[in-house]
C-alpha positions as CSV (number, residue, x, y, z in Angstrom):
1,X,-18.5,-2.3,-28.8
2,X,-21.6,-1.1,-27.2
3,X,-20.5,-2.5,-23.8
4,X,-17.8,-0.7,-24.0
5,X,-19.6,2.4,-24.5
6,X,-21.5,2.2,-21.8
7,X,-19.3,1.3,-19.3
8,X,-16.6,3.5,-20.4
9,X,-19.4,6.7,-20.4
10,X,-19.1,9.6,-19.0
11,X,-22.0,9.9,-16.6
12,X,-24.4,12.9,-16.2
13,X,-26.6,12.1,-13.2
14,X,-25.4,13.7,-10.2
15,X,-26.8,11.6,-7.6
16,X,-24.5,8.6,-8.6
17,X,-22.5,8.8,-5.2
18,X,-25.3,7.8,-3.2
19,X,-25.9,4.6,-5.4
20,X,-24.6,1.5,-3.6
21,X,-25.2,-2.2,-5.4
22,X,-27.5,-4.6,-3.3
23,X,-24.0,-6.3,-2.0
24,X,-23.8,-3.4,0.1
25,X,-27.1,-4.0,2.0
26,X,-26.1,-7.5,3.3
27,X,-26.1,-7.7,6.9
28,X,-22.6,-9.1,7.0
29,X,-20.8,-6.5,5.1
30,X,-19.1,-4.2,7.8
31,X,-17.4,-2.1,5.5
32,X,-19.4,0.7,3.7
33,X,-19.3,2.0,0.3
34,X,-16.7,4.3,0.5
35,X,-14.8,3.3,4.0
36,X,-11.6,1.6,2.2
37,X,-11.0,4.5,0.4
38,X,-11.4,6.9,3.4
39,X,-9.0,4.4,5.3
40,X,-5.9,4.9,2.5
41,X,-4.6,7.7,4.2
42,X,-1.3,8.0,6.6
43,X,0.5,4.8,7.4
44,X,-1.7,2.3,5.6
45,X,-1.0,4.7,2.2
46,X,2.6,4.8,2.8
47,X,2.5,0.9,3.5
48,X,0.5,0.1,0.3
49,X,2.2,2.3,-1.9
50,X,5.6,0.6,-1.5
51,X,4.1,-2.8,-2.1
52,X,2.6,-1.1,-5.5
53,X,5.7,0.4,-6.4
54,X,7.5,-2.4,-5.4
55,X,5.3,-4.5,-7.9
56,X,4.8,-2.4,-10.5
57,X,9.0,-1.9,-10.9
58,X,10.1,-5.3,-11.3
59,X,10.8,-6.6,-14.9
60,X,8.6,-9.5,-16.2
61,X,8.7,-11.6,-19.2
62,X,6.8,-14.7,-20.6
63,X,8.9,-17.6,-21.8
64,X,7.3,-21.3,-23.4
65,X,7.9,-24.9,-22.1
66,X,11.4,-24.6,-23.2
67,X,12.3,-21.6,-21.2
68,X,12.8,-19.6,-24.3
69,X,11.8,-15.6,-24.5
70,X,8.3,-15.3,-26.4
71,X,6.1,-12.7,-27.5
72,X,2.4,-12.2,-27.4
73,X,-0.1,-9.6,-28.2
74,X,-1.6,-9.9,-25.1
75,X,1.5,-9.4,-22.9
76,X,1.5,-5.2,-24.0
77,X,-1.9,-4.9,-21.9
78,X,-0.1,-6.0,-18.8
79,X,1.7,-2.5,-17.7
80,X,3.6,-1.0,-14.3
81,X,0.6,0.7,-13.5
82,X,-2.3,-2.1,-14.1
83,X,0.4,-4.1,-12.0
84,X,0.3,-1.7,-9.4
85,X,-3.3,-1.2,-9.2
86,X,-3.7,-5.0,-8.6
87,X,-1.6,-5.1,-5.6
88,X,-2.8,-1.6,-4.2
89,X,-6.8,-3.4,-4.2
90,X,-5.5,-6.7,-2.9
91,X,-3.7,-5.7,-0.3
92,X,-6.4,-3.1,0.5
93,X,-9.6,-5.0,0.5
94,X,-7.9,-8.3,-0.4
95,X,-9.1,-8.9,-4.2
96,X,-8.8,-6.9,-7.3
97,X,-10.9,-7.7,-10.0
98,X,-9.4,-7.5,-14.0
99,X,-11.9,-6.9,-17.1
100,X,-10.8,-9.3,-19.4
101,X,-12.1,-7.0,-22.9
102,X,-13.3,-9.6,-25.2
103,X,-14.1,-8.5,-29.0
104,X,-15.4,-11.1,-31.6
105,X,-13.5,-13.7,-29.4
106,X,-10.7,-11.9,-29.0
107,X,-8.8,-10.1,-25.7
108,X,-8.6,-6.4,-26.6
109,X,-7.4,-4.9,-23.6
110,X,-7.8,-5.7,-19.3
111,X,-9.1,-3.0,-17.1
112,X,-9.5,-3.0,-13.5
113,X,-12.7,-2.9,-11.6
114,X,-13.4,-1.0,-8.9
115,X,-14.7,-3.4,-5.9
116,X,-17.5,-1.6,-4.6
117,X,-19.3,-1.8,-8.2
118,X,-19.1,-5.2,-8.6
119,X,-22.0,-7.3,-7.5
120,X,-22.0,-11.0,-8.1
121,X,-25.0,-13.1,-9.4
122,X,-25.9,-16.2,-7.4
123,X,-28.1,-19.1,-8.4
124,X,-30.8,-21.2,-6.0
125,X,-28.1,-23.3,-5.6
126,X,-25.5,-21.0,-4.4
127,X,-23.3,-21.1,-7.4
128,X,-21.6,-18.0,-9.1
129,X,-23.5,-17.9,-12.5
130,X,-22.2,-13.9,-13.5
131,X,-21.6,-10.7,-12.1
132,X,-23.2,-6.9,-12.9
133,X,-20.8,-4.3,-13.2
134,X,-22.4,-0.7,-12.1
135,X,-20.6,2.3,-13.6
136,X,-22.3,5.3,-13.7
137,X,-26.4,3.7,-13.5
138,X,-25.2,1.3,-16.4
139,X,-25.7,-1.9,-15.5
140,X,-23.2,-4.2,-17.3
141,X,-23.3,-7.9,-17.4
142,X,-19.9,-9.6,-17.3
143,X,-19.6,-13.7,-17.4
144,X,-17.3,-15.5,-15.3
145,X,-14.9,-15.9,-17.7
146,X,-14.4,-12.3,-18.2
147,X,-13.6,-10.8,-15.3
148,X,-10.0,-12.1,-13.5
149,X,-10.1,-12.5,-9.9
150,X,-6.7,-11.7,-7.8
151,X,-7.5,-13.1,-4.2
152,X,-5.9,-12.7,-0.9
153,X,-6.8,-15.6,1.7
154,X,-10.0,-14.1,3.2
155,X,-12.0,-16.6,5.2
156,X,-15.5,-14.5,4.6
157,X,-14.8,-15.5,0.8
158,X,-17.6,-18.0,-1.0
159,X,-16.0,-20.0,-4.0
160,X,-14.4,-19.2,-6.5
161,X,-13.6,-15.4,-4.7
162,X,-17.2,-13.6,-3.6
163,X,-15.7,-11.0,-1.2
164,X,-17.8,-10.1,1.5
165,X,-15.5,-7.1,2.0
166,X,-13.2,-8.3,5.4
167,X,-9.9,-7.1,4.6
168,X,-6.8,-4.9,7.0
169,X,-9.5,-2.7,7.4
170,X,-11.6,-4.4,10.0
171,X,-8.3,-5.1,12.5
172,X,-6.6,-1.5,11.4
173,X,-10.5,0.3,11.8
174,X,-9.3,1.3,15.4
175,X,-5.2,1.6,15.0
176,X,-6.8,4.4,12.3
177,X,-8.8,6.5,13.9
178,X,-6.2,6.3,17.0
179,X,-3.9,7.9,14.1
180,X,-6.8,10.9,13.2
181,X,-6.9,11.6,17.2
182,X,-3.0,11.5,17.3
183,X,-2.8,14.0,14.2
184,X,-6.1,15.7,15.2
185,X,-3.9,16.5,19.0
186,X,-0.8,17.1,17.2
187,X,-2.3,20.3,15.2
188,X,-3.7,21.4,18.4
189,X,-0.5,22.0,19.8
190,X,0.3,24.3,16.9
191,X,-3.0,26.5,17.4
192,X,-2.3,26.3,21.2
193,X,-5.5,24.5,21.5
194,X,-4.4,22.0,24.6
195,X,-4.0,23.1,28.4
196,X,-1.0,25.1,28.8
197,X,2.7,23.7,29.5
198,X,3.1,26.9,31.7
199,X,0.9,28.7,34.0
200,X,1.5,32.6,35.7
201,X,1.7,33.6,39.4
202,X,1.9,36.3,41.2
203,X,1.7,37.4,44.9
204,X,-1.3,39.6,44.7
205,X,-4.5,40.2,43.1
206,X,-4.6,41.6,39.6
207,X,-7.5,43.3,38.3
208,X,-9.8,41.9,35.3
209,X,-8.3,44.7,33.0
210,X,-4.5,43.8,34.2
211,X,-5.4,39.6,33.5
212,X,-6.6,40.8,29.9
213,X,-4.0,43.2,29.3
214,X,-1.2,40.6,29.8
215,X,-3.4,37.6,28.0
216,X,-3.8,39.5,24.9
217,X,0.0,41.3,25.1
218,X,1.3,37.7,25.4
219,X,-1.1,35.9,22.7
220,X,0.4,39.3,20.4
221,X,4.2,38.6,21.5
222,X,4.7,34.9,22.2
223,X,2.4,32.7,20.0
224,X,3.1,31.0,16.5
225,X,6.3,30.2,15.3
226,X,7.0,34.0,13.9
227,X,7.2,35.0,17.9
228,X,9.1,32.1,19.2
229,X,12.8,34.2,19.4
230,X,11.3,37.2,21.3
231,X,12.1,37.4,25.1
232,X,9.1,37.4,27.4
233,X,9.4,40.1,30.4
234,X,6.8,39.4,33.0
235,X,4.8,42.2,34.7
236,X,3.3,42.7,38.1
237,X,5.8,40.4,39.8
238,X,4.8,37.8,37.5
239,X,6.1,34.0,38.1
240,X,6.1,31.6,35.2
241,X,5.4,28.1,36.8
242,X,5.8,24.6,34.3
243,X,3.3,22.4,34.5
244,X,4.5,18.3,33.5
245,X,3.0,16.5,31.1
246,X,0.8,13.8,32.8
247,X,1.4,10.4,32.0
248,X,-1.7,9.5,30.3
249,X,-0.6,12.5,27.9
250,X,2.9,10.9,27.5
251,X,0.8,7.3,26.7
252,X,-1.4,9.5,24.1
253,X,1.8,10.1,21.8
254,X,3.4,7.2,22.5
255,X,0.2,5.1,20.7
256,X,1.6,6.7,17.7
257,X,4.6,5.0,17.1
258,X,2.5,1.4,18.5
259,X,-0.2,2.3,15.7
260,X,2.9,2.5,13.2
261,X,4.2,-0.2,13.7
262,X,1.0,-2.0,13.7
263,X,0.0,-0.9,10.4
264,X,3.2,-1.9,8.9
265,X,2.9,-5.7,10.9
266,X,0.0,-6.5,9.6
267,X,1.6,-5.4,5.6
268,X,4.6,-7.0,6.3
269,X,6.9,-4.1,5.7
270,X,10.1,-3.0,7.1
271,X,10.7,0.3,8.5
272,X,13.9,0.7,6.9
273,X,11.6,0.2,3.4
274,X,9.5,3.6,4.6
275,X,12.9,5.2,5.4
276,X,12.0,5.2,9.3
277,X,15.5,4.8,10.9
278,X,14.6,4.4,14.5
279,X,16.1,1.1,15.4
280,X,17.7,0.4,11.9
281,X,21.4,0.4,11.0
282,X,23.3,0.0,8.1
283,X,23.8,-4.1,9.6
284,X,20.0,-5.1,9.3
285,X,18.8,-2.8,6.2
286,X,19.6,-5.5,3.9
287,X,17.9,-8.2,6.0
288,X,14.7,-5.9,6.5
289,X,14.8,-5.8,2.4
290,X,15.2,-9.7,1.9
291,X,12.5,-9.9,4.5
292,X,10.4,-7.7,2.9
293,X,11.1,-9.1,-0.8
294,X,10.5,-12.7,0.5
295,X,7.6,-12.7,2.8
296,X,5.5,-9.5,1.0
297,X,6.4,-8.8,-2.6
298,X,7.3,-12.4,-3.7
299,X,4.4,-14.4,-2.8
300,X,1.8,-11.3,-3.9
301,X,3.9,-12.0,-7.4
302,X,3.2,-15.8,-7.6
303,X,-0.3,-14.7,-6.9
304,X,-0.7,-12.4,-9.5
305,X,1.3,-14.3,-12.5
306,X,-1.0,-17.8,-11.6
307,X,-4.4,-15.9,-12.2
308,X,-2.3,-14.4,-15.4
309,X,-1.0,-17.7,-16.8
310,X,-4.1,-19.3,-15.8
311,X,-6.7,-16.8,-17.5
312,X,-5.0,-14.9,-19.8
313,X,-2.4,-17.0,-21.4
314,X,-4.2,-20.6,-20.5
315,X,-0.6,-21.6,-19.8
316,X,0.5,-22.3,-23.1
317,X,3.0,-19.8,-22.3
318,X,4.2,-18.8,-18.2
319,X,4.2,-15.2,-17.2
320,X,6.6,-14.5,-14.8
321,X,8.0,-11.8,-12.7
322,X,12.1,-11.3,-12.6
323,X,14.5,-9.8,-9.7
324,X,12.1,-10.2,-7.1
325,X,14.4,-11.5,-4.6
326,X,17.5,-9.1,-4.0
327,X,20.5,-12.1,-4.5
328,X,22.8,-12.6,-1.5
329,X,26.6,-11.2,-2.8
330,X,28.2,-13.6,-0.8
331,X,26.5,-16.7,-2.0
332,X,26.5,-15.6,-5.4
333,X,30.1,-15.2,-5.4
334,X,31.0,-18.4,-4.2
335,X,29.0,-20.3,-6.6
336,X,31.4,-18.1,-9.2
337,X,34.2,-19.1,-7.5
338,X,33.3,-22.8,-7.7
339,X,32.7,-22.7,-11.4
340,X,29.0,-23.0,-10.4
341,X,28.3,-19.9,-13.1
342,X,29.5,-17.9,-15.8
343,X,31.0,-14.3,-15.9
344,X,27.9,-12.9,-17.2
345,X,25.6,-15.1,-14.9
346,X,27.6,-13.6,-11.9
347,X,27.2,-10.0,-13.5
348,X,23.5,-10.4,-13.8
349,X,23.4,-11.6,-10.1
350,X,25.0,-8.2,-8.8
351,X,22.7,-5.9,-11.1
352,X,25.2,-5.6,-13.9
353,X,24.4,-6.0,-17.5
354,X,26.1,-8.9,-19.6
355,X,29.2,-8.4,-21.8
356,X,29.4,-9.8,-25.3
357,X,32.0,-13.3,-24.8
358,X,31.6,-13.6,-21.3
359,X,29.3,-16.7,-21.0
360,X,32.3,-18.7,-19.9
361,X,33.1,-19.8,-16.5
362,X,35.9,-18.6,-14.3
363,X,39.3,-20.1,-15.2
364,X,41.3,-21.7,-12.5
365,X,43.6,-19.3,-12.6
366,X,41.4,-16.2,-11.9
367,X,39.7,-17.7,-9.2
368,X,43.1,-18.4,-7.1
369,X,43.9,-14.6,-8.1
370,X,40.8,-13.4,-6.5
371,X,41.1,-15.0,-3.5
């Protein structure tokens, strides 16, 4: 109980944010303390957060050898939100890390780790012998068996998972900041910041005092969005002249969209799962979401449940996740058709809850009436 005292602490020492574990001082960590958090912002967030969401909202259940429903005390500490703070780190920074809370031999609870507190404990021989756990200048020793490792493939990884901290980040480091320049030119705009779109003529010379006079009377009149109905009338023979956008301006906000769709690439996720509509229509949404469920969410569940059944429940039981694949209508029906499932197998298959006495298969009869 001490230990989790002292990790669980609240901390008075103010100088805690400039603390970074030895890890941090290796020469082939790129990534600084704080850099993956300062990265989840824009694109990346959005991306993350639907794989999270996505994780955290599908229905799970643990079943024994026979395939039968069981229960276990240890299946209440695995909640939506510990789900979805899994996938958020491993998709971030490619491994979350799980505190497996051990009392007199005995699980008690799983918390996650933060990443950048974690340090691991090496041997002369290069093996993994513990790790230290920083939180708030406590120093906590965890073994190997208590902390549960949830691994991306990462080639700068040492057995078994000792992340050197290459993730999305390093090939997004640039598509990112392209984003901040993007936003930071975007809000420029609005404060009329940028060289003008239109520029003023006239045949003759104007004095200093007539230049000010119509600067400041059209900066009063004709800026922000308050001003934008007002109709301009020119002095002094005044000429209003456009000026076009150059190309390399045109290529500027163009990067935007390339950025975004970079982001999402390299996350594997739709457009259409964002709600972005450009290029989507009502023909490919359900592909994007098969694509999405099959190549991204599935496999980051058979990830998670293997570490789960392999550490937690020692596979005397499995944990797995349900409804993770949407079901394709058409193929589900047919198999009804052909007697291939029941009524309420068919009604589970489409989203619907099963009906008492309808775990019988399709008569002959009502299948030639459907068709």
């Amino acid at each position: 109980m001490n230990r989790l005292k002292q990790i669980f602490k609240k901390s008075t020492t103010k100088n805690f944010n400039n603390f970074i574990p030895l890890l941090w001082h290796y020469k082939d960590n790129k990534i600084n303390d704080n850099e993956y958090v300062k990265f989840f912002k824009g694109r990346q967030y959005a991306a993350i957060t639907a794989i999270s969401d996505s994780i955290s909202s599908l229905q799970y259940r643990l079943a024994d050898k026979s395939d039968n429903d069981v229960t276990s005390e240890y299946l209440e500490f695995i909640s939506p939100d510990l789900l979805g703070s899994i996938a958020t780190f491993m998709k971030l920074c490619w491994t979350a890390y799980l505190w497996k809370i051990n009392l007199s031999w005995k699980t008690i609870g799983l918390s996650i780790l933060l990443p950048r507190c974690l340090q691991p404990i090496i041997d002369n021989y290069g093996n993994l012998v513990s790790r230290e756990y920083y939180s708030s200048w406590n120093k906590i020793n965890l073994s190997i068996d208590e902390v549960l490792v949830f691994a991306e493939f990462n080639p700068y990884q040492r057995y078994p998972y000792i992340t050197r901290w290459y993730s999305p980040l390093q090939a997004l480091a640039m598509t990112i900041k392209w984003e901040e320049e993007i936003e930071n030119r975007n809000y420029s705009i609005l404060t009329h910041d940028v060289p003008p779109g239109m520029i003023l003529t006239t045949d003759s010379a104007l004095s200093t005092e007539q230049v000010q006079t119509i600067k400041e009377t059209w900066e009063r009149n004709h800026t922000w969005s308050s001003n934008v109905w007002k109709l301009a009338i020119l002095p002094f023979w005044i000429k209003p002249n456009n000026i076009k956008t150059s190309p390399k301006e045109m290529e500027f906000i163009s990067q935007q969209s390339r950025d975004r769709d970079k982001i999402l690439a390299i996350y594997k996720v739709p457009k259409a799962v964002l709600g972005i509509w450009e290029g989507v229509n009502v023909w490919n949404v359900k592909a994007f979401n098969q694509i999405y469920a099959l190549r991204c969410i599935d496999p980051l569940t058979k990830k998670i449940a293997r570490v789960l059944n392999d550490k937690v429940f020692n596979w005397i039981w499995t944990f797995e996740f349900l409804n993770v694949l949407p079901s394709d209508e058409d193929e589900v029906r047919k198999h009804y058709l052909a007697w291939g499932i029941t009524k309420n197998e068919y009604r589970i298959e489409l989203g619907y809850k099963p009906v008492k006495g309808w775990d019988v298969f399709i008569s002959w009869n009502e299948a030639t009436n459907i068709i």
